[in-house]
DRENKOL-615393 format. One record per residue (C-alpha): y, x negated, z; residue in one letter. Coordinates in steps of 0.05 Angstrom, whole numbers, plus 5000, padded with zeros to 4 digits. Layout:
% residues N
@yy: Y	xx: X	zz: Z	resn: a
...
This chain:
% residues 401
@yy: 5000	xx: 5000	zz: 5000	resn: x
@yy: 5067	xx: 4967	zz: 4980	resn: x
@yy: 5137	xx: 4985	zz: 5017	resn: x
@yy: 5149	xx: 5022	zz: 4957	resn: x
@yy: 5100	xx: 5069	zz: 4962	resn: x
@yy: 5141	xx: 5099	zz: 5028	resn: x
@yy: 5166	xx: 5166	zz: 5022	resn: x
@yy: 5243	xx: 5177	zz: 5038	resn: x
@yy: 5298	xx: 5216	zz: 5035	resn: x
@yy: 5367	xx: 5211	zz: 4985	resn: x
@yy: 5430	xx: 5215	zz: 5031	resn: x
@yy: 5494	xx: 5198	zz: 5012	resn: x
@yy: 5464	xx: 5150	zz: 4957	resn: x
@yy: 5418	xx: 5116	zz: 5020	resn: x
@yy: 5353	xx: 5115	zz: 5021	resn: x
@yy: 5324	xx: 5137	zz: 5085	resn: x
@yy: 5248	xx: 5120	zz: 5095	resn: x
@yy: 5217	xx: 5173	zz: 5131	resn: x
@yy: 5158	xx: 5107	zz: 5162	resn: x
@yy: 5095	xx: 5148	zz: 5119	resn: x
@yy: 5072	xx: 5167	zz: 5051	resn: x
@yy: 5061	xx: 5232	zz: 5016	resn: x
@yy: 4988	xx: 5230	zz: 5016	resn: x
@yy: 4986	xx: 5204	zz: 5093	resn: x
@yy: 5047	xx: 5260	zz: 5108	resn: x
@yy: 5001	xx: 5313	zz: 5076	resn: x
@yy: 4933	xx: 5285	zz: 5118	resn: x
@yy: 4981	xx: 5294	zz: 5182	resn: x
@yy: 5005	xx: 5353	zz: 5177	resn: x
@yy: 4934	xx: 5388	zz: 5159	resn: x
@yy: 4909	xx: 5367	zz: 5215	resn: x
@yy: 4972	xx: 5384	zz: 5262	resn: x
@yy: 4965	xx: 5448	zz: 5238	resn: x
@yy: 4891	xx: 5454	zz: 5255	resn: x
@yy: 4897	xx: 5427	zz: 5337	resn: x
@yy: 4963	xx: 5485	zz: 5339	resn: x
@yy: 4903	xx: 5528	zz: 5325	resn: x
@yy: 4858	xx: 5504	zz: 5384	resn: x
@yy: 4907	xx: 5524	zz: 5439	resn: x
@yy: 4927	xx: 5587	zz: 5441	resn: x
@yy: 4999	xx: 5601	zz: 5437	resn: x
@yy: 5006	xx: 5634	zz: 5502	resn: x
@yy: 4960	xx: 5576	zz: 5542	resn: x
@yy: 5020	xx: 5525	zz: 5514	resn: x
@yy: 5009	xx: 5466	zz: 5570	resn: x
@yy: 5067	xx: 5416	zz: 5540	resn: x
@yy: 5138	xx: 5421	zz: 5532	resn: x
@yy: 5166	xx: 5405	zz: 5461	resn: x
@yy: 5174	xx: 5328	zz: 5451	resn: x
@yy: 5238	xx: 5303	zz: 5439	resn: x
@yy: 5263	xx: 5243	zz: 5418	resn: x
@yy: 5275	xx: 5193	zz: 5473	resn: x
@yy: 5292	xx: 5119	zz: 5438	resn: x
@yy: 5293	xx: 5108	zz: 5367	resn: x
@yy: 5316	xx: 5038	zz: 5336	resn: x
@yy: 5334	xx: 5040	zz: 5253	resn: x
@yy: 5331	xx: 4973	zz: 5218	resn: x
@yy: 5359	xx: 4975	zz: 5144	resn: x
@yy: 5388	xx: 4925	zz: 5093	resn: x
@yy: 5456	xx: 4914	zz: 5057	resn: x
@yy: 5466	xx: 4880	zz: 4994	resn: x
@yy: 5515	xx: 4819	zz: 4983	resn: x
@yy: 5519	xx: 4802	zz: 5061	resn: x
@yy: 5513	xx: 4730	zz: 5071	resn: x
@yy: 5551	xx: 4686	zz: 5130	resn: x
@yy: 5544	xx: 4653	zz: 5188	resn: x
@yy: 5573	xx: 4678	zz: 5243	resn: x
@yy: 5602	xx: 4607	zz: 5272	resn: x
@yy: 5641	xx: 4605	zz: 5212	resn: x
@yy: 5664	xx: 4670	zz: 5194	resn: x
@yy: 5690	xx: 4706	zz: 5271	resn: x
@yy: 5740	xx: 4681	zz: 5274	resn: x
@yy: 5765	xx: 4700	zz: 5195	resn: x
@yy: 5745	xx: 4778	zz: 5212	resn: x
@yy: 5800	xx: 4822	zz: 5214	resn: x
@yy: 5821	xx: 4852	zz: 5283	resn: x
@yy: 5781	xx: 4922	zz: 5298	resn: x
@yy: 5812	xx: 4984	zz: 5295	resn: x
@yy: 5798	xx: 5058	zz: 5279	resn: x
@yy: 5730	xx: 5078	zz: 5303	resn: x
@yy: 5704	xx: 4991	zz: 5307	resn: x
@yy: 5716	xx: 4985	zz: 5380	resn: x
@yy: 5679	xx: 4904	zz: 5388	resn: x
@yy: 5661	xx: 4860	zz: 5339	resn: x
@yy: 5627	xx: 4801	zz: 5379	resn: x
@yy: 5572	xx: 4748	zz: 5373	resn: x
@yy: 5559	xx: 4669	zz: 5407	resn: x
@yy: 5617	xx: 4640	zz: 5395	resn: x
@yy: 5673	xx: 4695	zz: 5401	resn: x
@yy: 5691	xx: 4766	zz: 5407	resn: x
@yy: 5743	xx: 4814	zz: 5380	resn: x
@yy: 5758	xx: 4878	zz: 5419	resn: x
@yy: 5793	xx: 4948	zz: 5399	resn: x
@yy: 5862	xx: 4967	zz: 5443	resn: x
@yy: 5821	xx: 5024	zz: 5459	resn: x
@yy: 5752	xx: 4992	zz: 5477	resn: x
@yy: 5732	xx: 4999	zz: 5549	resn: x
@yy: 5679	xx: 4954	zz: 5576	resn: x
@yy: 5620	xx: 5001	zz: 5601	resn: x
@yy: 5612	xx: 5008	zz: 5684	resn: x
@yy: 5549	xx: 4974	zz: 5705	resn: x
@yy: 5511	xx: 5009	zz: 5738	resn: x
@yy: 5473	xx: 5001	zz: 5808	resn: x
@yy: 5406	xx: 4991	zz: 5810	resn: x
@yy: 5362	xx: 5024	zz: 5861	resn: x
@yy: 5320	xx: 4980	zz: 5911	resn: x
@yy: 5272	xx: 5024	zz: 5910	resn: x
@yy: 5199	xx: 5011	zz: 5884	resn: x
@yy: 5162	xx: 4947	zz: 5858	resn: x
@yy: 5201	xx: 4882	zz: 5858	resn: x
@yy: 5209	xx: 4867	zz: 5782	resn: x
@yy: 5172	xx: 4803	zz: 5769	resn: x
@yy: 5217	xx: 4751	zz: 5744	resn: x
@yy: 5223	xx: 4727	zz: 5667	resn: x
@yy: 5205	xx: 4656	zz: 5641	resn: x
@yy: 5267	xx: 4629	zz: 5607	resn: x
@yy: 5256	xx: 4612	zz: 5531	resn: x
@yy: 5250	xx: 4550	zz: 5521	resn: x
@yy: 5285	xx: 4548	zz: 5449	resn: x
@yy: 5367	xx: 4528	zz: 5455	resn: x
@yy: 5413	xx: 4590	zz: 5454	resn: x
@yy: 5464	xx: 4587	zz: 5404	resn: x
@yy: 5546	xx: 4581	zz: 5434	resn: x
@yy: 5556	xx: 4618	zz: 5492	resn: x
@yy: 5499	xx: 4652	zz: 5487	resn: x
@yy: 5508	xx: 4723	zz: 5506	resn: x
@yy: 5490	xx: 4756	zz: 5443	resn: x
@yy: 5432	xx: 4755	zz: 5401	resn: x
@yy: 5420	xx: 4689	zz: 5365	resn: x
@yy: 5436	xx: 4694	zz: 5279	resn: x
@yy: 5480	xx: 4760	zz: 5285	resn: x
@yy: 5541	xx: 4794	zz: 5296	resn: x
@yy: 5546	xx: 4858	zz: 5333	resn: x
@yy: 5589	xx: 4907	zz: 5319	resn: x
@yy: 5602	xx: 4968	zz: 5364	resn: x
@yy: 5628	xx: 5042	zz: 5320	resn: x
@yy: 5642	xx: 5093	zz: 5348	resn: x
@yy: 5619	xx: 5153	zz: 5315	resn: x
@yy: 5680	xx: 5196	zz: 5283	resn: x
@yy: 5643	xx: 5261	zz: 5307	resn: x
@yy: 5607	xx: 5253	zz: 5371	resn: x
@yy: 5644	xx: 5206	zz: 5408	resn: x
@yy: 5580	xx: 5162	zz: 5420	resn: x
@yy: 5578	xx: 5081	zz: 5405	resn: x
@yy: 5529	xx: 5050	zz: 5360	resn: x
@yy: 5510	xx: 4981	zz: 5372	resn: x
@yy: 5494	xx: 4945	zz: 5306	resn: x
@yy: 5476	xx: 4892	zz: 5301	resn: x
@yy: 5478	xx: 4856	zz: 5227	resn: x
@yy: 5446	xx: 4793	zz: 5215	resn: x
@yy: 5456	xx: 4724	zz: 5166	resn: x
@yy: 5414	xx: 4761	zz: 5117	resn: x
@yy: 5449	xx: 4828	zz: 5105	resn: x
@yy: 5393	xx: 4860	zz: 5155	resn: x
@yy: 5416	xx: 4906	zz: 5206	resn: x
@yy: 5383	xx: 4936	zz: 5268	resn: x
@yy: 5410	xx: 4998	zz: 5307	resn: x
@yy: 5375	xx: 5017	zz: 5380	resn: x
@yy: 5398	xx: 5087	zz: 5402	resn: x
@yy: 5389	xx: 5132	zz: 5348	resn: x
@yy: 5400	xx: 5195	zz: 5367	resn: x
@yy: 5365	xx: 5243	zz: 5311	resn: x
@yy: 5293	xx: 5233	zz: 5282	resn: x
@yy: 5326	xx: 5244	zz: 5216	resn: x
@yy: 5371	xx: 5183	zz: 5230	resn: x
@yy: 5428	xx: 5220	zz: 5193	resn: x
@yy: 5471	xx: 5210	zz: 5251	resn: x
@yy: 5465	xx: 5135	zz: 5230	resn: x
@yy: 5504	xx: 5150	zz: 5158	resn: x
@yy: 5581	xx: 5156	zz: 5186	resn: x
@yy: 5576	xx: 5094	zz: 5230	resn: x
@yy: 5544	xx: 5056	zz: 5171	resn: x
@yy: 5588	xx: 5075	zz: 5117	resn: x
@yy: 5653	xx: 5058	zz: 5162	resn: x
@yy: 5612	xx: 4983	zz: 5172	resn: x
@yy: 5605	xx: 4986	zz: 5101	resn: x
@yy: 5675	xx: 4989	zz: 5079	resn: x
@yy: 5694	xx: 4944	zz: 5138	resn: x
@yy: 5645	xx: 4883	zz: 5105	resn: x
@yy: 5665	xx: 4901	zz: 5036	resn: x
@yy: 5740	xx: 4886	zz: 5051	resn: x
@yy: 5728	xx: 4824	zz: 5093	resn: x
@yy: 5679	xx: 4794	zz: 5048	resn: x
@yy: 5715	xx: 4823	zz: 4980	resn: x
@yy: 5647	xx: 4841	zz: 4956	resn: x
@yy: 5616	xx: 4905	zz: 4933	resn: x
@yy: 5566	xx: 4917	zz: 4997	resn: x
@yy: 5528	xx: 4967	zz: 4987	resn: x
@yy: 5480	xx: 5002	zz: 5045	resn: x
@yy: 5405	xx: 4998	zz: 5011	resn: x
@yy: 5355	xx: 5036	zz: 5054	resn: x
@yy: 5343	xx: 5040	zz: 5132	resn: x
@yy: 5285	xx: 5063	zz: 5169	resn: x
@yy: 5258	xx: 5073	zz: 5240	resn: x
@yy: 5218	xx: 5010	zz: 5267	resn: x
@yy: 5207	xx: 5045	zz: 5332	resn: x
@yy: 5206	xx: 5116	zz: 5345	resn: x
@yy: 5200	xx: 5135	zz: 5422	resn: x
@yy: 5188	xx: 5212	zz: 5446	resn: x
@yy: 5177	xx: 5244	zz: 5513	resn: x
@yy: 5135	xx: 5305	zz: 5542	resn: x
@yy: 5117	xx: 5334	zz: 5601	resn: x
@yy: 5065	xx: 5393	zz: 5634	resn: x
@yy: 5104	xx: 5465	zz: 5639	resn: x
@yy: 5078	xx: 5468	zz: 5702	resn: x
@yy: 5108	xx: 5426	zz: 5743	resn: x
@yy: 5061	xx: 5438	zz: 5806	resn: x
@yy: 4994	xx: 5417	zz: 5761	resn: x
@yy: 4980	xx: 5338	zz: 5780	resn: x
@yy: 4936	xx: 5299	zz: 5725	resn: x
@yy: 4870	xx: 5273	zz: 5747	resn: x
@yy: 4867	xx: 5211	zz: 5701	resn: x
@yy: 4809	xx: 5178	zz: 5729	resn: x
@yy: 4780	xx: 5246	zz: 5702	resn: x
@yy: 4811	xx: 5236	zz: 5640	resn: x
@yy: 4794	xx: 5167	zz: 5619	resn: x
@yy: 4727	xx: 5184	zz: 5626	resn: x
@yy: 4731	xx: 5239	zz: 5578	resn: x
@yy: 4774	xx: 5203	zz: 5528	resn: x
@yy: 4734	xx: 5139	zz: 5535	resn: x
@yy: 4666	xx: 5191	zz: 5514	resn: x
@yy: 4706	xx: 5210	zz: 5456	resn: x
@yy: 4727	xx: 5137	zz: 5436	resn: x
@yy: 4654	xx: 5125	zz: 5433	resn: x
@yy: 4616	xx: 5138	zz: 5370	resn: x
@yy: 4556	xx: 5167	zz: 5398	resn: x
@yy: 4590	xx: 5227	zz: 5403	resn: x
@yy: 4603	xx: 5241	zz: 5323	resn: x
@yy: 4529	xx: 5205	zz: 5316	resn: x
@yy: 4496	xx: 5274	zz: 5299	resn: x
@yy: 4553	xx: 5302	zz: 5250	resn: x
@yy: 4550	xx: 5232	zz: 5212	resn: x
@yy: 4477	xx: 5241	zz: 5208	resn: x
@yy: 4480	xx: 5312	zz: 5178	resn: x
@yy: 4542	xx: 5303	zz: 5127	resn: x
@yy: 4498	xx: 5245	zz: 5100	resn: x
@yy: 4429	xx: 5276	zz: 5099	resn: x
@yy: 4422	xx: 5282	zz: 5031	resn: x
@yy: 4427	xx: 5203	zz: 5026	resn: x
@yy: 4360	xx: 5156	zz: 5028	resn: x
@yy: 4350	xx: 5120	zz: 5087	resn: x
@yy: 4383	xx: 5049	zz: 5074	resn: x
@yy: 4450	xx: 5082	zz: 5053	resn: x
@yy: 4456	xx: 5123	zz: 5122	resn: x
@yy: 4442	xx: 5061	zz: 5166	resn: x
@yy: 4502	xx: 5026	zz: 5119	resn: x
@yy: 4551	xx: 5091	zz: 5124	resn: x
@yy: 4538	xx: 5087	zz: 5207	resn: x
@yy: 4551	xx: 5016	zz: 5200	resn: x
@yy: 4613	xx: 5021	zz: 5174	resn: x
@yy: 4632	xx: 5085	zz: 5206	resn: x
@yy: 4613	xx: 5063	zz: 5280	resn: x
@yy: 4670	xx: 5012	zz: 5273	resn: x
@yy: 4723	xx: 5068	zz: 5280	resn: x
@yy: 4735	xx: 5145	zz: 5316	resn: x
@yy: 4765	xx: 5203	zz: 5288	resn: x
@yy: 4830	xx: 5186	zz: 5322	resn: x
@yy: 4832	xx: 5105	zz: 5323	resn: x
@yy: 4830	xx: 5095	zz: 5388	resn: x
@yy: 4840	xx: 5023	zz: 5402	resn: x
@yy: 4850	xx: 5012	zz: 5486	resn: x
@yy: 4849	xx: 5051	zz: 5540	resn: x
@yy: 4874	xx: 5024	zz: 5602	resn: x
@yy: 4885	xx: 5045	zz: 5675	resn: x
@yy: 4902	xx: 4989	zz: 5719	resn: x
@yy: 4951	xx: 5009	zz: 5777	resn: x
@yy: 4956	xx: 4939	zz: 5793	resn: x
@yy: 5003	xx: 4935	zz: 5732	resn: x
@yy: 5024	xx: 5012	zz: 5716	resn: x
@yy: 5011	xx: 5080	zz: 5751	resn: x
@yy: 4989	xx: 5104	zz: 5680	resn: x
@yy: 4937	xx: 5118	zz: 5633	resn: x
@yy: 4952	xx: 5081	zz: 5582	resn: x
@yy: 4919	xx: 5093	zz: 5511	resn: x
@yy: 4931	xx: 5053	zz: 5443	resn: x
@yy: 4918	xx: 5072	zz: 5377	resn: x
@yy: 4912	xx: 5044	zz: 5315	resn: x
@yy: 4975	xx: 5060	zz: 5265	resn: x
@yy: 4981	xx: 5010	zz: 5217	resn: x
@yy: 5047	xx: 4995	zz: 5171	resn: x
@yy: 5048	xx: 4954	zz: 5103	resn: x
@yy: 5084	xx: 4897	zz: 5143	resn: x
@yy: 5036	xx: 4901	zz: 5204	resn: x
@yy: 4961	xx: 4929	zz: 5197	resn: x
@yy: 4956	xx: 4917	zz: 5265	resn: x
@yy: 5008	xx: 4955	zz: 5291	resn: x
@yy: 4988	xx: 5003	zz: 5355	resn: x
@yy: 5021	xx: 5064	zz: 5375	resn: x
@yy: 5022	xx: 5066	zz: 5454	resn: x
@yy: 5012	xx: 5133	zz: 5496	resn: x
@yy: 5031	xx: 5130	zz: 5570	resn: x
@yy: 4993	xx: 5194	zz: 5617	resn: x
@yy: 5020	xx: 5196	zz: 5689	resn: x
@yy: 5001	xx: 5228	zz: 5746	resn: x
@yy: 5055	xx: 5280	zz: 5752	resn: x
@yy: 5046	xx: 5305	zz: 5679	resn: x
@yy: 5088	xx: 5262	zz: 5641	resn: x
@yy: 5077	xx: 5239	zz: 5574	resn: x
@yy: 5115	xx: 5170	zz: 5537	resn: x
@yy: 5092	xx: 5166	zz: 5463	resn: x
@yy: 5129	xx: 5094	zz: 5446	resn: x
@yy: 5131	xx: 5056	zz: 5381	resn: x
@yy: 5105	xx: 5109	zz: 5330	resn: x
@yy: 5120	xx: 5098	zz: 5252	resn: x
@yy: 5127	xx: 5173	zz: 5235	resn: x
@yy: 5154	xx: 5236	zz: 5267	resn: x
@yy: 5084	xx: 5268	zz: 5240	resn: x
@yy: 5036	xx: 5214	zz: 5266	resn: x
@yy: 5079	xx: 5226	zz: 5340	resn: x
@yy: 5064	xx: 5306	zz: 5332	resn: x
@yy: 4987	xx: 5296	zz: 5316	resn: x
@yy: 4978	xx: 5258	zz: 5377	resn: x
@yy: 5025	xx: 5301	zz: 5422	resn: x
@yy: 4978	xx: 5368	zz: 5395	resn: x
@yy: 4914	xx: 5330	zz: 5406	resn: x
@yy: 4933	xx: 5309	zz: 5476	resn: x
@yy: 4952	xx: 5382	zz: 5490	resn: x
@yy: 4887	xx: 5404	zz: 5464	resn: x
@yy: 4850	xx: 5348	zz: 5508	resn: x
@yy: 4882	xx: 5377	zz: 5571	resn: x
@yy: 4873	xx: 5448	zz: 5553	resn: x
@yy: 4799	xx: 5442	zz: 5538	resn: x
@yy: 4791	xx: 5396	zz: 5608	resn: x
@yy: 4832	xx: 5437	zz: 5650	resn: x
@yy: 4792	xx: 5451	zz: 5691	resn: x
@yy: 4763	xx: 5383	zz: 5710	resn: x
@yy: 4837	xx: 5346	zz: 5703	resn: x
@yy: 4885	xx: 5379	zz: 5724	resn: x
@yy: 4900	xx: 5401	zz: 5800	resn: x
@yy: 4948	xx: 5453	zz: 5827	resn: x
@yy: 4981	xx: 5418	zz: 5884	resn: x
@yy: 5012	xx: 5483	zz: 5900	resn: x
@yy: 4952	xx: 5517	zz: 5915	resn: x
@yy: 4936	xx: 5467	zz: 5967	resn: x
@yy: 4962	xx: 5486	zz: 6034	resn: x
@yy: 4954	xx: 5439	zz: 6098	resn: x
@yy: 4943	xx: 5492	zz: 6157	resn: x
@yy: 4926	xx: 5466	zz: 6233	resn: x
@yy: 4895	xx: 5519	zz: 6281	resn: x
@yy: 4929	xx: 5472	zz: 6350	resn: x
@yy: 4896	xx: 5534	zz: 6385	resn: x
@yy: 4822	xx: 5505	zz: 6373	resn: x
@yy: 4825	xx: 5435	zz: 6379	resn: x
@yy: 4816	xx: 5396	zz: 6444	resn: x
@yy: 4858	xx: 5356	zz: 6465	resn: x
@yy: 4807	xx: 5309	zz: 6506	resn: x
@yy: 4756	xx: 5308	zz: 6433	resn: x
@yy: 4751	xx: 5242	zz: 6398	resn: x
@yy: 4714	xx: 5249	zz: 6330	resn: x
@yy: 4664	xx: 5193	zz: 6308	resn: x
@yy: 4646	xx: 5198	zz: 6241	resn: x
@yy: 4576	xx: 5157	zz: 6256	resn: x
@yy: 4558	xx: 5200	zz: 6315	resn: x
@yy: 4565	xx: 5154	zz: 6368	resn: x
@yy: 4570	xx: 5187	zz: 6442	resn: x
@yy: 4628	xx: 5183	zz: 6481	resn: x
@yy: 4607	xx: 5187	zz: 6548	resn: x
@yy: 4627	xx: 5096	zz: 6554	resn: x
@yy: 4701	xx: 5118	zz: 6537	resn: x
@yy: 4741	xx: 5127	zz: 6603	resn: x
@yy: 4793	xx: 5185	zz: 6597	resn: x
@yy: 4863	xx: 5173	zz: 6577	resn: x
@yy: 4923	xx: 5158	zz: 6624	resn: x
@yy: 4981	xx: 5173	zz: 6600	resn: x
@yy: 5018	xx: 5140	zz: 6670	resn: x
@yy: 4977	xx: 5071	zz: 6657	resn: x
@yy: 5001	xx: 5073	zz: 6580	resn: x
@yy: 5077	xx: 5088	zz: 6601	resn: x
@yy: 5083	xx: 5026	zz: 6648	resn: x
@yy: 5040	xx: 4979	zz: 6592	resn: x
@yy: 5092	xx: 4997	zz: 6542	resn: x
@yy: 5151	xx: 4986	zz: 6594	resn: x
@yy: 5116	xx: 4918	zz: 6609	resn: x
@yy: 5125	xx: 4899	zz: 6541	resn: x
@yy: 5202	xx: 4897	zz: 6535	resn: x
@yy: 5210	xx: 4855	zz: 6596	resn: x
@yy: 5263	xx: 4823	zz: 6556	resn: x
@yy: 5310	xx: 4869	zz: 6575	resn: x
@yy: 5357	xx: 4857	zz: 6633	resn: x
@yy: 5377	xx: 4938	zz: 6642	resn: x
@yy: 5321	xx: 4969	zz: 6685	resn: x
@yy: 5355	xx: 5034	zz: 6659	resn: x
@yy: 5320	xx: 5027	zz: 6596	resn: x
@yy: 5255	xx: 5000	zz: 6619	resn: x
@yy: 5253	xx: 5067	zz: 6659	resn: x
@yy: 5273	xx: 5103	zz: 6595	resn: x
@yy: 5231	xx: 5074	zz: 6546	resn: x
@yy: 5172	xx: 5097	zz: 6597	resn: x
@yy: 5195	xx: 5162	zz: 6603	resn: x
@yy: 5199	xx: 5171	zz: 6527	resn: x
@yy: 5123	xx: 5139	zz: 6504	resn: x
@yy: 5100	xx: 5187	zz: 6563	resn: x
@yy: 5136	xx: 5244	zz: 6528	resn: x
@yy: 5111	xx: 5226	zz: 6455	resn: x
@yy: 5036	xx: 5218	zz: 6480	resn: x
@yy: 5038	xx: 5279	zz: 6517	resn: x
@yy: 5056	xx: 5326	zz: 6457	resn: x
@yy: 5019	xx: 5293	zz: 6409	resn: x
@yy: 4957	xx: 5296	zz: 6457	resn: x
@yy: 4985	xx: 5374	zz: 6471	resn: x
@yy: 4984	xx: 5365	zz: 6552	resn: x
């Protein structure tokens, strides 16, 4: 398959590379439309996806500099260019303001720290190495577009915003004529396309908790060929023996979904994490990642295609709906009641059944004056009689006297 073979979309004399081709496009959306079938529309367990991160890279024609040499030659921004910046120097709007940073919370795992790359950075280095960025504000929505354009005429653009990309064209065009007046050169935006599309879902029911011990072992039976073994067998029964065992050969090797990893490791994430294979004509490789938490949420990150993100969204939803029952848990259904009225106070539960009759009896005046012992540090008696007073208190009500 050559880049050529891509389908897109005319806008604006841009091509727009929608990341599939018509025959894959068509293979998608058959079978979309056959999981919608498998859940029935009123058992819906997912919200709709939506787009969460989605970074464009394209290409303009006669764009060739380098950056070191030229910065400082750019024309001051104005209009809707609020920064034009890169290693060695920057060039800001009148009306640019820098962004607040934000606070992070303490909260959670320690983020492990980063090995420093070893290669040189280039000036200052506090852009990306071999670029300029330029930040645009968009002329409708109000929202800034970091592009970022390279030695090369390439271009990369995190933060899209629609899975069309069309909310790409206006900041483009007004880099466009910006180059083509600096550089006195007809630039001219070829094609763009999305090199990572990102979406989010999550369970409807908020209250239902995921079971994903559960559910790797379902999804791992399904990775496994042994499960398709018998409908192999029959498609190919009219075929002698020798040219069965070479179709399950080759076969075997793959699963209707190409599942590639599954991983659960909560020593690394508190995820399910699944891979599958979704290969492009510049990486046949390439995996598409699926995140599963605990609480029902869903991360599809780095698909090619808007269609190959909706197949796996609708097979996931028809994975949970068909293993409801073993996966997912109503946490509001689970109620923690304690009947104080029947348990004794003086009962100490053994698990092994081992008597109790060696145990001497609790007293609560002997424990009051070992914990006063223990701050003989302090100087006020006051609060040694206090502290007593207060562990007597606390074992009392837990022990209900």
């Amino acid at each position: 398959m050559s880049f050529g073979d891509l389908e897109f979309k005319t806008t604006d004399s841009i091509k727009i590379y929608t990341g599939t081709t018509q025959f894959i496009r068509e293979q998608y959306i058959k079978t979309i439309d056959y999981l919608k079938k498998l859940v029935p529309d009123d058992q819906k367990l997912f919200t709709p996806p939506i787009p969460s991160t989605l970074t464009a890279q394209g290409l303009m024609s006669n764009v060739s500099f380098d950056e070191k040499d030229i910065i400082n030659m750019l024309s001051d921004p104005v209009d809707d260019i609020m920064l034009i910046g890169c290693n060695y120097g920057e060039k800001y709007n009148s009306k640019y303001e820098k962004p607040k940073i934000q606070k992070k919370s303490g909260r959670g795992r320690k983020p492990k720290p980063k090995e420093q790359p070893k290669r040189r950075s280039q000036g200052n280095g506090k852009y990306f190495s071999s670029q300029i960025t330029f930040v645009i504000k968009h002329p409708d929505n109000g929202v800034d577009y970091k592009i970022k354009l390279f030695r090369n005429g390439v271009f990369q653009v995190p933060g899209i915003k629609d899975p069309s990309m069309s909310d790409l064209i206006k900041p483009i065009e007004i880099l466009r004529k910006y180059l083509a007046y600096n550089f006195a050169e007809d630039v001219q935006v070829l094609n763009f396309t999305a090199v990572m599309r990102n979406y989010k879902s999550k369970l409807i029911n908020e209250s239902l908790f995921v079971d994903l011990i559960t559910l790797e072992s379902i999804i791992e039976k399904l990775k496994r060929f042994s499960s398709f073994d018998p409908f192999i067998r029959y498609t190919c029964r009219t075929f002698n023996k020798p040219q069965i065992e070479k179709v399950m050969k080759f076969v075997g090797k793959t699963n209707p979904l190409n599942i590639a990893e599954i991983t659960y490791n909560t020593d690394k994430c508190f995820c399910l994490n699944l891979k599958f294979y979704r290969p492009i004509p510049d990486d046949i490789d390439k995996k598409t990642t699926v995140k599963l938490l605990k609480k029902g949420k869903i991360n599809f990150d780095g698909g090619n295609s808007e269609y190959e993100m909706l197949e796996l969204y609708h097979w996931l939803e028809y994975i949970y709906y068909t293993y409801k029952d073993k996966i997912l848990v109503d946490t509001s259904a689970i109620k923690n009641e304690y009947h104080l009225d029947l348990i004794d106070s003086n009962a100490l539960i053994y698990s092994d059944g081992e008597t109790t009759d060696h145990i001497q009896p609790i007293n609560l005046d002997n424990i009051a004056n070992a914990c006063a012992d223990n701050v003989d540090d302090t100087d006020d008696v006051n609060d040694i009689n206090d502290i007593s007073k207060v562990n007597k208190l606390i074992l009392t009500s837990l022990l209900g006297k």
